[in-house]
C-alpha positions in Angstrom: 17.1 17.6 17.6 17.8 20.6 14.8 15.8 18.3 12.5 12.6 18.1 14.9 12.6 21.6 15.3 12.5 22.3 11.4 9.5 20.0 11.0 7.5 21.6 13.3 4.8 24.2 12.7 3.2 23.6 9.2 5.3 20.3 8.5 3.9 18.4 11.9 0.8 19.9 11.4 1.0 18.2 8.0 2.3 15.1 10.6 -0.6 14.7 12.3 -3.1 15.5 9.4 -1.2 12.2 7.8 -1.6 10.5 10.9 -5.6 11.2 11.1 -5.5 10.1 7.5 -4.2 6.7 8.5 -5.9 6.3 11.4 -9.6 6.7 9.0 -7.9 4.4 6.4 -7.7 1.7 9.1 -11.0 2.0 11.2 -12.7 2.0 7.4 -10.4 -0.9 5.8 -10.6 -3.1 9.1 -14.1 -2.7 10.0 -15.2 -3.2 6.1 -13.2 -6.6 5.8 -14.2 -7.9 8.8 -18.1 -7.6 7.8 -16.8 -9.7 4.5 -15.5 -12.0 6.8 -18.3 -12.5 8.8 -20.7 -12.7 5.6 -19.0 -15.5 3.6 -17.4 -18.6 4.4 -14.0 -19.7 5.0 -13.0 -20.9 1.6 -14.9 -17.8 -0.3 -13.4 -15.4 2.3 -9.8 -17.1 0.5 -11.4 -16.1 -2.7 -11.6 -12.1 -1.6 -7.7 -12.7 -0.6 -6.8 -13.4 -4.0 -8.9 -11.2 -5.3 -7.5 -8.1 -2.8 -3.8 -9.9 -3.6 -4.6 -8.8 -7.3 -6.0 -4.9 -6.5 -2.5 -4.5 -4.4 -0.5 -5.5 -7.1 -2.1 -3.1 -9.3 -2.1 -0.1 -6.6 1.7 -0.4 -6.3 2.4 -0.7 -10.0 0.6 2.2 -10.7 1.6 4.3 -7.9 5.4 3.7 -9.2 4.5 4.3 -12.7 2.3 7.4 -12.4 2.2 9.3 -9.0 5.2 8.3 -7.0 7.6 10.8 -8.9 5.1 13.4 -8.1 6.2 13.3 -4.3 9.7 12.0 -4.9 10.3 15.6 -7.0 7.9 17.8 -7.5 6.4 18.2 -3.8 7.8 21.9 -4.3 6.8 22.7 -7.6 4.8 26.0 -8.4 0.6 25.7 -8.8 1.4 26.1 -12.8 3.5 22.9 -13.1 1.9 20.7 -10.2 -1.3 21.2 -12.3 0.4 19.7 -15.2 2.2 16.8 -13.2 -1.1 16.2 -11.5 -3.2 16.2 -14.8 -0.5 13.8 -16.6 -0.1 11.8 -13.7 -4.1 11.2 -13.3 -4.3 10.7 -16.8 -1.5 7.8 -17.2 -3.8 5.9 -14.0 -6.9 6.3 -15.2 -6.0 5.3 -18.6 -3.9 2.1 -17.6 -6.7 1.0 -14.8 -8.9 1.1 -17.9 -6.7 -1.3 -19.4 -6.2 -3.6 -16.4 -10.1 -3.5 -15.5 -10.8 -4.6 -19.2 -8.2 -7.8 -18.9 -9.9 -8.7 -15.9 -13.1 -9.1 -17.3 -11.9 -10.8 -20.5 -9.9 -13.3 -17.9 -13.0 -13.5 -15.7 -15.0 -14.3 -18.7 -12.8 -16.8 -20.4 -10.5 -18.7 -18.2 -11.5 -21.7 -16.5 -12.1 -20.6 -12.9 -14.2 -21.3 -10.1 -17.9 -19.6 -10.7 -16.7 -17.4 -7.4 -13.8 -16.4 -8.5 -14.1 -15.8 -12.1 -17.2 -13.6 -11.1 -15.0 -11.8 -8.8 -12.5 -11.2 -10.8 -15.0 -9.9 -13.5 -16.7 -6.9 -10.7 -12.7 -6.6 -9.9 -12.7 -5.3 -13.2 -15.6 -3.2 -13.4 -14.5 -1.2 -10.0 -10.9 -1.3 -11.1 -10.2 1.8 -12.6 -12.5 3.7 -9.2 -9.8 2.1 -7.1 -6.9 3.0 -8.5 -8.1 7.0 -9.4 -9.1 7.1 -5.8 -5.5 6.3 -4.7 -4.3 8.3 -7.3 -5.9 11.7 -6.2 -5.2 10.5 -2.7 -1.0 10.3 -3.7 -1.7 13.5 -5.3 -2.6 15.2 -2.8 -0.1 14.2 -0.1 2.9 15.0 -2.4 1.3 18.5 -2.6 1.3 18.9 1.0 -2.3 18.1 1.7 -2.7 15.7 3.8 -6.2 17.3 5.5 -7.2 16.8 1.8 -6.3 13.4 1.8 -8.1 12.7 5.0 -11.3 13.9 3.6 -10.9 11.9 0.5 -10.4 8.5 2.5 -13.0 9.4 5.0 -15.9 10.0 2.2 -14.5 6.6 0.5 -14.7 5.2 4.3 -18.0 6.1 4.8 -19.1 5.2 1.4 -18.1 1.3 1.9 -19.3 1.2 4.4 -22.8 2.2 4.8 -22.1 -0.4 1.2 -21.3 -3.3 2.8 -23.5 -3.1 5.3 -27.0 -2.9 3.2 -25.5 -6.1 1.6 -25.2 -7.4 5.1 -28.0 -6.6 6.5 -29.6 -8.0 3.4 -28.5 -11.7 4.1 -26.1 -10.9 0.5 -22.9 -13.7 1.1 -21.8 -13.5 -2.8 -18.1 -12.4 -2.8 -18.4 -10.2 -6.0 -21.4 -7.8 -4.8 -19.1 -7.2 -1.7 -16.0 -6.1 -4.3 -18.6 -4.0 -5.8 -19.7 -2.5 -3.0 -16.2 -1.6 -2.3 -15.4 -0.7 -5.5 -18.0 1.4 -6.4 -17.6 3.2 -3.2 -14.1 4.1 -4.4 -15.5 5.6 -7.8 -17.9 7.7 -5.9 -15.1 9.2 -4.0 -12.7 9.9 -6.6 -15.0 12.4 -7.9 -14.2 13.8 -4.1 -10.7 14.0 -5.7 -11.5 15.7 -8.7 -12.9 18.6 -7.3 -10.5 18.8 -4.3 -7.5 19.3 -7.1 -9.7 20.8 -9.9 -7.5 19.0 -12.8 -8.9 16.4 -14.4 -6.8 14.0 -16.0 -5.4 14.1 -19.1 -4.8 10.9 -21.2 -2.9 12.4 -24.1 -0.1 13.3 -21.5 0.0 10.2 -20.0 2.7 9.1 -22.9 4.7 12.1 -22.4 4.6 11.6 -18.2 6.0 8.1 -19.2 9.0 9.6 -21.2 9.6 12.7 -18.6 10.1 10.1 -15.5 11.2 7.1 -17.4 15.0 7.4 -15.4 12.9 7.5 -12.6 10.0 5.4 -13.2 12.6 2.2 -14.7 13.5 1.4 -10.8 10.7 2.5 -9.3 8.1 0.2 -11.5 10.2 -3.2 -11.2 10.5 -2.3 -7.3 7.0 -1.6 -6.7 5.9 -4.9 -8.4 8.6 -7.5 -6.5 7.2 -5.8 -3.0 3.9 -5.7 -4.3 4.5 -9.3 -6.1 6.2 -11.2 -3.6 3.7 -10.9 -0.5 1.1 -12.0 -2.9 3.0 -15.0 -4.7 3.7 -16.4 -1.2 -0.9 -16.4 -0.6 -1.0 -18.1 -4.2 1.4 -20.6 -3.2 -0.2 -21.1 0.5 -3.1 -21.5 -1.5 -2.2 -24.1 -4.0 -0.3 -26.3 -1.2 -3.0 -26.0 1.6 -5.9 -24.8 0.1 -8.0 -21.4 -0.1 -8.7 -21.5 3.7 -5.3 -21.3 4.7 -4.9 -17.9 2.0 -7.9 -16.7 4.5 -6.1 -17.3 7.2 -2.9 -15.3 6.4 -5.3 -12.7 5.0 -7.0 -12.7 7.7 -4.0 -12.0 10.2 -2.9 -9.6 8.2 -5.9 -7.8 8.0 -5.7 -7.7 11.9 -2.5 -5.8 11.6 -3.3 -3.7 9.0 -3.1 -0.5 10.9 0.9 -0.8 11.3 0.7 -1.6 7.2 -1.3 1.4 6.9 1.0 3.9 9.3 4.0 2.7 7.3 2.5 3.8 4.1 1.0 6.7 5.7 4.3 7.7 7.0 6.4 7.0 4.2 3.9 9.4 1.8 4.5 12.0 4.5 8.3 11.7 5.0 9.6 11.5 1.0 8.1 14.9 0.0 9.0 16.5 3.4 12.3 15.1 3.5 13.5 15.9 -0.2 12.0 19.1 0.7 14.9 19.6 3.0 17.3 17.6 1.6 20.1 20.7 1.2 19.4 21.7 4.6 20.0 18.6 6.9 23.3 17.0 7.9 24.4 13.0 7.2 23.6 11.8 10.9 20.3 13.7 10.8 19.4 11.4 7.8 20.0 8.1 10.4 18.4 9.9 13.2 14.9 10.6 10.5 15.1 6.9 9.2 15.1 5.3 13.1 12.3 7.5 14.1 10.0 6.8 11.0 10.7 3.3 11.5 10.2 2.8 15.2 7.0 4.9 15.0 5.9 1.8 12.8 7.2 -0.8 15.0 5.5 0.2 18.1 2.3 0.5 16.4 2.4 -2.8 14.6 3.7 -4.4 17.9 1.2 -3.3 20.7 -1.9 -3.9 18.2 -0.9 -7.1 17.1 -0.3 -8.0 20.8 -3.8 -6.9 21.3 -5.0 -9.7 19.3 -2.9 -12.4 21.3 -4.4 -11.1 24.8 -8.1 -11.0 23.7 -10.0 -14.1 24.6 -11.1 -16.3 21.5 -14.8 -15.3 21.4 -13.3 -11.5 20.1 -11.6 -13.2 17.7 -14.6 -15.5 16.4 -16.7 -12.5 16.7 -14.5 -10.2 14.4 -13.8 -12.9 11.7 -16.2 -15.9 12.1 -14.8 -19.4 11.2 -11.6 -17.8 9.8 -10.5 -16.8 13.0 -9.1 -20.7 13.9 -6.7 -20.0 11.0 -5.8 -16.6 11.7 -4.9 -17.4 15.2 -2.0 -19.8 14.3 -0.3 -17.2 12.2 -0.6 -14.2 13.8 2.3 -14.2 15.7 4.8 -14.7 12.9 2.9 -12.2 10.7 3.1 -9.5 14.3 7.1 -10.3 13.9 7.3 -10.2 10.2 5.8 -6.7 10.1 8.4 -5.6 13.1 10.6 -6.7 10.7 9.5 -4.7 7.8 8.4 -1.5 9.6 12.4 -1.6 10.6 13.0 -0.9 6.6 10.3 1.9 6.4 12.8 4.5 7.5 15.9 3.9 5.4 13.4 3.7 2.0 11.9 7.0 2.3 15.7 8.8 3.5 17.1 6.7 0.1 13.5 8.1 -2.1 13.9 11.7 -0.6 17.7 11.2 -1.7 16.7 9.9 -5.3 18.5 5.8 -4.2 15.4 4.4 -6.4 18.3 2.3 -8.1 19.2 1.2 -4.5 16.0 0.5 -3.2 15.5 -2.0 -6.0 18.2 -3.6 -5.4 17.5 -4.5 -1.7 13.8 -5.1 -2.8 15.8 -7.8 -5.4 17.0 -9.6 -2.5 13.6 -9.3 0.0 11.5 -10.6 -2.9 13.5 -13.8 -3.1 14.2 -14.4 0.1 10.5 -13.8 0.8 9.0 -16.4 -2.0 11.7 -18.9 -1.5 11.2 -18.9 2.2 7.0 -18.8 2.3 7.3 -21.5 -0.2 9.5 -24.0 2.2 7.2 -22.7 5.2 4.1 -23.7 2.8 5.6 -27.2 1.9 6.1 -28.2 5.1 3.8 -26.4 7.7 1.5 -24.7 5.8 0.2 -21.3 6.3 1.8 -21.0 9.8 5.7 -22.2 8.2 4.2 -19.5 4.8 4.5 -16.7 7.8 7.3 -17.8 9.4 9.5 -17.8 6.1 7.9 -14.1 5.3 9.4 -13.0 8.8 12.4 -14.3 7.9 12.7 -12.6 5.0 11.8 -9.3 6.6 14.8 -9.5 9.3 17.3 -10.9 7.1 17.1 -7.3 4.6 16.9 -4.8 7.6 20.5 -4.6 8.2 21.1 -3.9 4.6 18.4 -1.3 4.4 20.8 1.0 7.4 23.9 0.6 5.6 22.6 1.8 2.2 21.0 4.8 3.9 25.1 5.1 5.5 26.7 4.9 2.8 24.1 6.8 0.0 23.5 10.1 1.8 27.3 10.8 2.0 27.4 10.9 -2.0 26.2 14.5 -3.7 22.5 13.5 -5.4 21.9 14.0 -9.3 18.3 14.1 -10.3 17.5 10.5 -12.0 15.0 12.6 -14.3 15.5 13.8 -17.8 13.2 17.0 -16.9 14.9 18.8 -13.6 12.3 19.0 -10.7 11.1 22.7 -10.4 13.5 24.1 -7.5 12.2 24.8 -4.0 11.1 28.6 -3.5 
């Protein structure tokens, strides 16, 4: 109870600013995909689920390259030194989105694709790099304590793809790559929302010298962020190649259902790491357990009674969210609701272990989830398609969480050294 009472005031005001943040992120993300859904067909709506498979690959990557350290150690720092972290850290995403966006279009351009999907991959490209500085300025601004910051930054991009989307939809448009540039685009527009909020603009010529300062860091963080970025998305390329682009809809489409428990685990874990290494002198080893239950079963709960809504509806809400993909989506979403219990279970113990700098231990579990989780989706896929692909994903979720509460045990009870060749700027 000691720790509730220290979070209170500014830190759970900063709670339920995080909170509102997630809560826009959802209503925007959900209501946005499900116009896509209802505007294409089944198979092209498969085609956006690669193509959204390939933007969350690159969000996590860059997120651990570039602005995860920034809330992992410097949520403290003084407005001198965040500045310079911030400007670095920008720098290093724009400058690698640039690089990602351009091999996009060159792959778009030159491999032997689908016209759909090669010309999705090539506006992927183009919007790229206003994706991934959105997010950016977004991680920014949480690990500064700024989550009412954050908030307005997702609710202009919110609004922004919206009103998008719809003037496509309203037009009659079905193509899948004006909708990823609709989306895209809107995410340029509100990175500039960003810019002005921190008043640093990036800086490329640091983003070398970011790499070196967090590379101790950075060398678990990158290879962890990529197998549980990865491994979710090799299981709807394999789903795809066994059963065919419609079935990739269909576990897209499920998990798009549930992506508000996705969303209040991210949500919540940006919140807790910066807030919780903040106080990491201060609290005691079974207040550590007590903060990783409570983060996690705030997750479960959510992900639980909204996926349960789905199940209770009566068909014609689902047909009239997601069109023909809803037949599909129906069969797998009650694996995927258990799955993500499973997962929102590990939520807790990762950001105690981040605020506690266990990167090296958190890749290690994430070893072991990431092959459980594509050897298992890829038996489901074999033999029962996209419902045995979200079966096997559950499965992988459950068989980690015990592991995840036993690192957290055993990790807190050892004295932390900083993983960074630069020292974080002390608290105060």
């Amino acid at each position: 109870m000691r720790l509730l009472a220290k979070l209170r005031g500014a830190g759970m005001t900063r709670g339920v600013w995080n909170i509102a943040d997630q809560l826009v992120s959802s209503a925007n993300n959900f209501l946005v995909q499900i116009v896509i859904a209802k505007s294409v067909s089944e198979g092209d709506f498969g085609t956006f689920a690669i193509v959204f498979s390939i933007f969350s690959v690159a969000t996590g990557f860059f997120r651990a390259l570039a602005t995860s350290p920034v809330g992992m150690r410097f949520a403290g720092a003084s407005d001198e030194e965040f500045g310079r972290v911030t400007a670095a850290s920008t720098g290093l995403a724009l400058g690698g989105s640039l690089l990602v966006g351009l091999g996009l279009v060159a792959t778009g351009v030159l491999a032997p694709f689908g016209t759909v999907l090669s010309h999705s991959l090539v506006a992927l490209g183009v919007v790229l790099p206003g994706l991934l500085m959105q997010d950016a300025w977004r991680q920014v601004l949480f690990a500064r304590l700024r989550p009412a910051a954050a908030c307005v930054l997702d609710g202009t991009w919110g609004v922004l793809q919206l009103l998008a989307v719809l003037v496509l939809f309203t037009s009659g448009v079905h193509s899948v790559p004006a909708y990823v540039l609709a989306w895209g685009g809107a995410a340029l527009a509100a990175s500039f929302v960003g810019l002005a909020q921190m008043r640093r603009r990036p800086r490329l010529r640091r983003a070398v010298g970011w790499l070196r300062e967090q590379s101790s860091t950075t060398r678990y963080l990158v290879p962890e962020y990529v197998l549980l970025q990865s491994g979710a998305q090799i299981a709807v390329f394999v789903v795809a190649a066994v059963a065919g682009t419609a079935a990739a809809g269909a576990l897209r489409g499920g998990n798009m259902l549930t992506v508000p428990a996705t969303i209040m685990s991210t949500g919540l874990m940006t919140f807790a790491v910066p807030e919780l290494s903040r106080r990491r002198a201060a609290m005691a080893r079974r207040q550590w357990t007590w903060a990783a239950l409570a983060i996690s079963g705030l997750v479960v709960v959510t992900g639980v009674a909204w996926g349960s809504l789905f199940l209770l509806l009566p068909d014609g809400v689902g047909l009239a969210l997601l069109g023909d993909t809803w037949a599909g989506t129906e069969e797998v979403l009650v694996p995927i609701i258990v799955g993500q219990a499973g997962s929102a279970l590990s939520v807790g113990p990762a950001a105690v272990l981040y605020a506690n700098e266990g990167a090296r231990l958190t890749l290690r579990l994430h070893v072991v989830y990431a092959v459980l989780l594509v050897v298992a989706s890829t038996v489901g896929a074999l033999g029962w398609g996209a419902v045995g692909t979200a079966w096997g994903m559950a499965a992988a979720f459950w068989l980690t969480v015990p592991w995840w509460y036993l690192a957290v045990h055993r990790h807190v009870r050892r004295p932390v050294t900083p993983t960074s060749s630069v020292e974080p700027t002390p608290i105060g």
